[in-house]
C-alpha positions in Angstrom: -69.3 19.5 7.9 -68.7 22.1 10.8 -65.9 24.3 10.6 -63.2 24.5 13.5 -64.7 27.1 14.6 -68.0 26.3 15.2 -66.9 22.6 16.1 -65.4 24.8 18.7 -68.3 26.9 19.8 -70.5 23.6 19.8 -68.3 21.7 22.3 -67.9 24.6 25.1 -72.2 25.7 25.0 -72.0 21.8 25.7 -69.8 21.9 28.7 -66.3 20.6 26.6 -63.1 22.5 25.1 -63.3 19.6 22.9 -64.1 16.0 22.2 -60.7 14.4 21.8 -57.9 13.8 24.3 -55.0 14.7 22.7 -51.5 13.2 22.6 -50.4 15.7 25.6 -53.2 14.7 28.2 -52.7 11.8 29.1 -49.6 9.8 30.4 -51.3 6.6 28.7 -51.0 8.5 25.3 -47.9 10.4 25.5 -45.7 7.5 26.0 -46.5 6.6 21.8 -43.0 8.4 20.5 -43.1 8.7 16.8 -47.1 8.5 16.6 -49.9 11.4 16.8 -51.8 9.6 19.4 -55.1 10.4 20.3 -58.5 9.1 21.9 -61.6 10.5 23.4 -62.0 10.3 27.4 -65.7 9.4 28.6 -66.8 9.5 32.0 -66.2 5.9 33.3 -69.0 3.2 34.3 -72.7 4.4 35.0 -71.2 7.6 36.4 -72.9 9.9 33.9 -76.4 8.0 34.5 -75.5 5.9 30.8 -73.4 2.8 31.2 -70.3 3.1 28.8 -68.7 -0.2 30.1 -71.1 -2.6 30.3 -69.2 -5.6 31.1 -67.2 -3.6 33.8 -66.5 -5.6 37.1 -66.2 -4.2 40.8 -62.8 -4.4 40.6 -62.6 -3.0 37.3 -64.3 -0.3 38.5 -62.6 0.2 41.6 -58.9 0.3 39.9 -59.8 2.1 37.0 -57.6 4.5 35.3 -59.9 7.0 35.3 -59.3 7.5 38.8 -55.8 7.8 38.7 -53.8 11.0 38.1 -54.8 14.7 37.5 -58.4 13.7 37.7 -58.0 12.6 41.3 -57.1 16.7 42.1 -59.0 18.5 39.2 -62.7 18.2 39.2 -62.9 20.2 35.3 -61.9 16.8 34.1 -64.2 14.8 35.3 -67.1 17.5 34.5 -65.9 17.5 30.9 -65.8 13.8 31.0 -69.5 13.9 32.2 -70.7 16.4 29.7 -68.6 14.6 26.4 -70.5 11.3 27.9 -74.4 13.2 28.1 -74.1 14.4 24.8 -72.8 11.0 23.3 -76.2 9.8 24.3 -78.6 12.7 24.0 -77.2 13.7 20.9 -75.1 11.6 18.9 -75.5 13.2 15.3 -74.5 16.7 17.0 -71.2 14.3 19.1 -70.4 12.7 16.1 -70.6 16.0 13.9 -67.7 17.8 16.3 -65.7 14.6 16.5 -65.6 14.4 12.6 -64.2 17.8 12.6 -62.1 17.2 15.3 -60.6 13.7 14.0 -59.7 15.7 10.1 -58.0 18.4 12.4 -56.1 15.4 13.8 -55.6 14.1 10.7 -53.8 17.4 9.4 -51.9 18.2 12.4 -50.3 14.6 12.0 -49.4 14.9 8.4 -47.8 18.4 9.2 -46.0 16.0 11.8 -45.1 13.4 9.1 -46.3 10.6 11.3 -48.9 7.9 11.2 -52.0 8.7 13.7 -53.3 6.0 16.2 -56.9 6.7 17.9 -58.1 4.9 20.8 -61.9 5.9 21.4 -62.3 3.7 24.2 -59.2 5.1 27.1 -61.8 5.0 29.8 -64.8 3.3 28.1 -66.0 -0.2 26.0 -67.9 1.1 23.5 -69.0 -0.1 19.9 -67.1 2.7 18.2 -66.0 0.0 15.3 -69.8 -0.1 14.5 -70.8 3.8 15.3 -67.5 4.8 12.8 -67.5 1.7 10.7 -67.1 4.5 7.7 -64.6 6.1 8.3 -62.6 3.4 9.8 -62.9 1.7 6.4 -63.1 5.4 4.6 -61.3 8.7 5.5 -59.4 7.4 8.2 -58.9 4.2 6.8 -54.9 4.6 7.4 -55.4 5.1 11.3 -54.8 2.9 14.0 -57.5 2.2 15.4 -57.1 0.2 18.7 -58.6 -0.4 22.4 -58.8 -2.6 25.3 -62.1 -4.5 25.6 -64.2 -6.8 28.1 -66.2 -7.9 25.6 -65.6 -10.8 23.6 -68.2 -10.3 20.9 -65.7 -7.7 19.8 -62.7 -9.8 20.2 -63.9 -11.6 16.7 -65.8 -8.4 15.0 -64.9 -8.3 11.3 -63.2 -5.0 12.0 -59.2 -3.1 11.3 -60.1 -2.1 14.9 -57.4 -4.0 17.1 -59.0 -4.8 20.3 -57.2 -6.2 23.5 -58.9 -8.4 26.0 -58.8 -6.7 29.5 -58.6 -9.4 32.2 -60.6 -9.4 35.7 -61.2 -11.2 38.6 -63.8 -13.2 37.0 -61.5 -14.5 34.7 -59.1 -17.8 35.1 -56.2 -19.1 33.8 -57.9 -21.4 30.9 -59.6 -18.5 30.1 -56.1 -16.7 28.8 -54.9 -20.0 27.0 -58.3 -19.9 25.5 -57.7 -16.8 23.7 -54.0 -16.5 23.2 -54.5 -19.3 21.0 -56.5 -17.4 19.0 -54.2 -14.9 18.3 -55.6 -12.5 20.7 -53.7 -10.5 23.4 -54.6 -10.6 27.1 -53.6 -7.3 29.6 -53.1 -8.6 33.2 -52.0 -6.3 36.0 -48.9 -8.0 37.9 -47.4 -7.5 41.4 -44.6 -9.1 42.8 -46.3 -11.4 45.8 -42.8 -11.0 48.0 -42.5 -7.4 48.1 -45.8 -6.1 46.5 -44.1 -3.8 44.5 -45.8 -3.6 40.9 -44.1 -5.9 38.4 -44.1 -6.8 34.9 -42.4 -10.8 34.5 -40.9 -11.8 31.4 -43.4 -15.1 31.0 -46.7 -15.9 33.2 -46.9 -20.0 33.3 -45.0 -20.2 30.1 -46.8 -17.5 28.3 -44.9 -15.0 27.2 -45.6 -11.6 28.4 -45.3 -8.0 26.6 -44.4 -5.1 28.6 -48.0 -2.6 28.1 -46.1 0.0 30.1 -43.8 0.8 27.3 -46.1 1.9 24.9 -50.1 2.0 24.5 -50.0 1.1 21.1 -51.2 -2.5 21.5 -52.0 -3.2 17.3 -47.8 -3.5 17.6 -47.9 -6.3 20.0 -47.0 -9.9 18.9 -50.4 -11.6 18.8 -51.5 -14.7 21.3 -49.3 -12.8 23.8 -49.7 -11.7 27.5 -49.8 -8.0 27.6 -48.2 -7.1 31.2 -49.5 -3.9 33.0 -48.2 -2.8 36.2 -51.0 -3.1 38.9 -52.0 0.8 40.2 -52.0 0.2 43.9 -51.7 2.5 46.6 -48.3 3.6 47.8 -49.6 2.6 51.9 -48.4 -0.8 52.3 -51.9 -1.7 54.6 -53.6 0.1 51.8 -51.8 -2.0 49.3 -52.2 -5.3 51.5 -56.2 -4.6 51.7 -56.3 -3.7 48.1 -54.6 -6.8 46.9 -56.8 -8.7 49.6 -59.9 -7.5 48.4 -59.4 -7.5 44.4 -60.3 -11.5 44.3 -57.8 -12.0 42.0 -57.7 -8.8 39.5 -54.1 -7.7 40.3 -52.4 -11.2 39.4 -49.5 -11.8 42.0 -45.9 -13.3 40.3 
């Protein structure tokens, strides 16, 4: 196994300080009080010339998180995200080498902590990491939470400990929600209030009862068959806002 060090060296002749987004980074993360949690930040879509979402939608695309926050104003994070991404698929023993000793570092810092660690491999990405790391998820880091959103629904019933949420889009429909909630699995909408297009999170969505997302991003803790409610990222214009919500053919969900 590499040492710190040269886990270290590896990442930055590759274009990287380091694999994994850390607790700190990013406002989805930092909001998980009591947990070390952690994930690894990919360049989103077919932006890197290798698809990493395959099931991605326009919409999807257009409002994804990825686009939102420092990486709107600081180009270094979307380079790192590109080079993380080109060496996932040019050379995945050497990626997976560095993110072994990354994740053990992880692993110690948390236990220094004295609190459980949560990983979420896919924050910008829908990957297969429950088969890539089916080792350690059932091995080393078998007392992790591992956890993600998801589009695809082949992964939805995986024999995995990896909890996956379904991420609705415009091509989804109301039946399409029942369908799954009663199968135990959470759905994450994005609301918006329809009088005053303010971003909203309702208490129920036609009777189903639905989980405030914003609170935390450790979704293994939600109640399962439930709604998980995100508020919608719009633009703060009002005629941005209006053409937004015009154009997204249903992906922000109005209440």
């Amino acid at each position: 196994m590499l040492t710190i060090k040269d886990a270290r060296a590896l990442a930055q002749e590759n274009g990287f300080s380091e694999l994994l987004t850390l607790p700190h980074a990013s406002p989805k993360l930092v909001k998980s009080t009591g947990v070390y949690n952690c994930g690894i930040s990919l360049l989103p879509d077919k932006r890197s010339g290798h698809s990493v979402c395959p099931s991605s939608t326009p919409m999807c695309r257009k409002g994804c998180f990825g686009n939102f926050g420092r990486a709107e104003f600081l180009s270094s994070i979307n380079v790192a995200r590109m080079a993380r991404t080109r060496l996932l698929f040019s050379d995945r023993e050497l990626f997976f080498a560095i993110l072994l000793t990354e994740l053990l570092r992880a692993d110690r810092k948390a236990k220094r902590l004295g609190v459980p660690v949560a990983f979420r491999p896919n924050i910008l990405s829908d990957l297969p990491w429950h088969v890539w790391l089916e080792d350690w998820i059932n091995g080393q880091l078998a007392h992790w939470n591992w956890y993600g959103y998801t589009k695809m629904q082949k992964y939805l019933v995986a024999e995995t400990p990896m909890h996956f949420t379904y991420s609705w889009s415009e091509r989804n429909v109301f039946s399409d929600v029942l369908s799954l909630t009663a199968q135990g699995i959470n759905v994450a909408i994005p609301f918006y209030d329809i009088r005053t297009l303010q971003p909203t999170i309702p208490e129920f969505w036609y009777g189903i009862p639905v989980w405030n997302g914003d609170k935390s991003d450790l979704r293994y803790l939600d109640p399962s068959g439930c709604i998980v409610g995100l508020k919608a990222k719009l633009p703060k214009s009002i005629e941005k806002r209006r053409t937004v919500l015009r154009e997204s053919n249903g992906f922000f969900v109005g209440v």
